[in-house]
N, C-alpha and C positions, 0 to 999 in steps of 0.2 A: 504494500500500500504506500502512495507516495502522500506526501501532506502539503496539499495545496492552501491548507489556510492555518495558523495560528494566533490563537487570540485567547489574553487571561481575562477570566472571567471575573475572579476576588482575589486574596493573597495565597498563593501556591495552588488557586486550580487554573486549569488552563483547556480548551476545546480545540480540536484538533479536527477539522475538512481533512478527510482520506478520502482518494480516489484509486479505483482499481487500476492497475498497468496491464492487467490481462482481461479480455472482455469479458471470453467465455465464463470465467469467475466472475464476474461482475453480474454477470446473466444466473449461472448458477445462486448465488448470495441471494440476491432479490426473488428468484423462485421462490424461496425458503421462508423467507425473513419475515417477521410478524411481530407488531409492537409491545416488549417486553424480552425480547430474548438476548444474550448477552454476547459478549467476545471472548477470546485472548490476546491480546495487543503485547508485543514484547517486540524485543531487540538481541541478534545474537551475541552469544556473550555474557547476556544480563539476565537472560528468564522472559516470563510472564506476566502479565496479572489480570486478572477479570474482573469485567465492570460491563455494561450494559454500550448497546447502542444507543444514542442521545439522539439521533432522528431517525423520521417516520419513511414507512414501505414507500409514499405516493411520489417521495423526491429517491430516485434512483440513477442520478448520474454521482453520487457523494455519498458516506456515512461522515455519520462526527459520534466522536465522544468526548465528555469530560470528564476530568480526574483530576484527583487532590495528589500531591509530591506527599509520598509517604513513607516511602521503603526504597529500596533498591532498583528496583524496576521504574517505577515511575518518576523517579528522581529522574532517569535518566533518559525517559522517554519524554518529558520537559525540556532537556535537555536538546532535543532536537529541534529542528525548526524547517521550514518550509523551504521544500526541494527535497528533503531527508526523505527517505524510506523508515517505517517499521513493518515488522512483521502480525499478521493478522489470522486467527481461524474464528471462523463461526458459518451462521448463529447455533447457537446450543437454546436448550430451555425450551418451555410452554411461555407460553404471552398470552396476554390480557385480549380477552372474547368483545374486540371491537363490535365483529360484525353483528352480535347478538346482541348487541345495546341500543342498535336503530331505533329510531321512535323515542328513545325516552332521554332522560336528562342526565347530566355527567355533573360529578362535584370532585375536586381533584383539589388536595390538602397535601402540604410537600414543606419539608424544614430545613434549609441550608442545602448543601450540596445532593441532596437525595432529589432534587429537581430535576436532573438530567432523567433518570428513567420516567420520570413522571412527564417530562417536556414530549418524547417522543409520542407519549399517545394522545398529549392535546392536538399538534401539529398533525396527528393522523386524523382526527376528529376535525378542525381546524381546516385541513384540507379537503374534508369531504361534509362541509360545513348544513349541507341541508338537509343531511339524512340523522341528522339528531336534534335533541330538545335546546334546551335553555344549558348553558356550560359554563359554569362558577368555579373560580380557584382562586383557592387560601395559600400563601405561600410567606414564608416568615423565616427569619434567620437572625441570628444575635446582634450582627450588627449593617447598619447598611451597606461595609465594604464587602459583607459574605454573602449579599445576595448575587447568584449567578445570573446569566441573561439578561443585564439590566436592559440594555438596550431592545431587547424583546418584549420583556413585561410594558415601557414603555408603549411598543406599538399592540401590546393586548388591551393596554387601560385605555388606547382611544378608539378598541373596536366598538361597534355598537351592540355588534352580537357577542361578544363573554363580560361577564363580572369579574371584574378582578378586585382582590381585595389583600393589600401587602403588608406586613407587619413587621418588626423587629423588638428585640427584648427591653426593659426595662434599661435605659440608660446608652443604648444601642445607637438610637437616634443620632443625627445632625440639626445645625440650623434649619439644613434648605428642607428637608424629609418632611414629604408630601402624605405619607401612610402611616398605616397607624401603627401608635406605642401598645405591645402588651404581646402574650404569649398564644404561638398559636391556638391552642384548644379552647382558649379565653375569647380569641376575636372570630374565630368558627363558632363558638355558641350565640355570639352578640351577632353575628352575621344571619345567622339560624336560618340556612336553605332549607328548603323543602326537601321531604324525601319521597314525597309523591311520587312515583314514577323516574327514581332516580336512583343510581348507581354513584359509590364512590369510591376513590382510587387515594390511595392514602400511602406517602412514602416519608421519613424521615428519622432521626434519632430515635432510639430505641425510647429515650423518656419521653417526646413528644408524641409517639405513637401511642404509649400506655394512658395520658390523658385525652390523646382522642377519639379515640376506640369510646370510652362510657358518654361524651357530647354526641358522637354519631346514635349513638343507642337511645341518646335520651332527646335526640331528634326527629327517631323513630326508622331510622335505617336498619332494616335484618341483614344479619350477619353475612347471609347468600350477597346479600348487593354491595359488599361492601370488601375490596380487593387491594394488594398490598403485594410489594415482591421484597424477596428477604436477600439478594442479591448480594449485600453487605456481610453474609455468614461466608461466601464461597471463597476457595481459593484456589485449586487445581482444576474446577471445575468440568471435571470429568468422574467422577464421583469416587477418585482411589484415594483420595489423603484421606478424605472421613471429618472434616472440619467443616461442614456444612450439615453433618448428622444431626435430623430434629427427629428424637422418636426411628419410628421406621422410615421415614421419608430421607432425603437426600434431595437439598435443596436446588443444587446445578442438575440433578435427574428429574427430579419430581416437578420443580419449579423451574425459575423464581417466584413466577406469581402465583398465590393461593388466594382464596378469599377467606371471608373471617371466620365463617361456616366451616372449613376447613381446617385449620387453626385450633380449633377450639376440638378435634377428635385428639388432636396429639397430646402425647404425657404432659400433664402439669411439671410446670419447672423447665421444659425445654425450650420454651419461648421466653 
């Protein structure tokens, strides 16, 4: 894969335009590929590491991903820059049941760098903009330099057709900050979408997910309509290291995305 575009998103993550050098793979990838399923992006020399595709099926001359500088591998896949090759396999994984959501409404709730898996399936939604409901997203991060895509979210908040609704933490703030102060599951409950006929797609730290799991519950979303990928357990993502083990499941085989209906069969204590 050569890297036709790099650009940082907040402090140490960075998005990365890959483009295929070989068609037939290019043709093969997009066969396949479906919003939610992940890579292995590495460097020879340096390894691996898995993380998701960060855009949707309907754009197929590009993938992008982004990634936070954390280890070895991605240190040094930062490291690169446009003209550079890395090496790529995918997609692996089950993805999120777009086609099965037609007609109804999307809520999509995302905290700090967990936006990338969650950006691809607005942009597929987004892209194919008439064949669903009303599409609200909550999206919140500690401070305003850690929200990714700003330049994005800006052209979502002048859509007419999605609600966007942005937040950062207590103290998080700037002068200029347009959005609101306070904690996601705090400004999801004050926002209170309907769950009428609506599905919600839920990614982010493991403590902002545990507080917005019981607002979606007490907003009236069942557990079935309410989906998540755990994307962040994997790491050989071929199911041999076993660091992805929830229960009997194996999250780069089983997953990433499960929904909460889901979730709640497996052993207490493994989530």
């Amino acid at each position: 894969m050569s890297i036709a575009e790099a650009r940082d998103e907040a402090p140490g993550v960075r998005t990365f335009r890959l483009t295929f050098t070989d068609e037939p793979a290019r043709a093969r990838f997009f066969g396949q590929y479906r919003v939610g399923m992940f890579g292995l992006y590495g460097l020879p020399g340096e390894g691996e590491s898995t993380f998701c595709v960060a855009s949707p099926p309907t754009r197929t001359e590009y993938i992008e991903c982004t990634f936070r500088r954390a280890g070895r591998v991605t240190t040094a896949l930062q490291d690169r820059g446009v003209g550079e090759s890395i090496t790529f396999r995918g997609p692996y994984g089950n993805s999120f049941p777009v086609d099965a959501w037609r007609g109804r409404n999307v809520l999509f709730v995302a905290g700090g760098i967990a936006l990338p898996p969650v950006r691809s399936v607005i942009w597929n939604i987004l892209d194919r903009r008439p064949e669903f409901g009303d599409v609200t997203i909550v999206y919140g991060a500690r401070a305003v330099a850690d929200l990714v895509y700003k330049h994005e979210l800006a052209d979502w908040q002048q859509r007419g057709d999605v609600r966007l609704v942005t937040t950062v933490d207590p103290g998080g703030e700037t002068a200029d900050w347009k959005g609101q102060v306070g904690f996601v599951p705090a400004v999801l409950e004050q926002a209170a979408p309907s769950a009428g006929n609506c599905v919600a797609v839920v990614c982010g730290p493991p403590v902002m997910i545990k507080f917005t799991l019981p607002v979606l519950s007490k907003l009236g979303f069942a557990a079935g309509d309410i989906y998540t990928t755990l994307e962040n357990r994997m790491k050989c993502g071929l199911g041999k290291c076993g660091r992805c083990n929830v229960g009997s499941a194996y999250v780069c085989k089983d997953g990433p995305v499960f929904t909460l209906e889901q979730l709640h069969r497996l052993p207490s204590g493994d989530m």
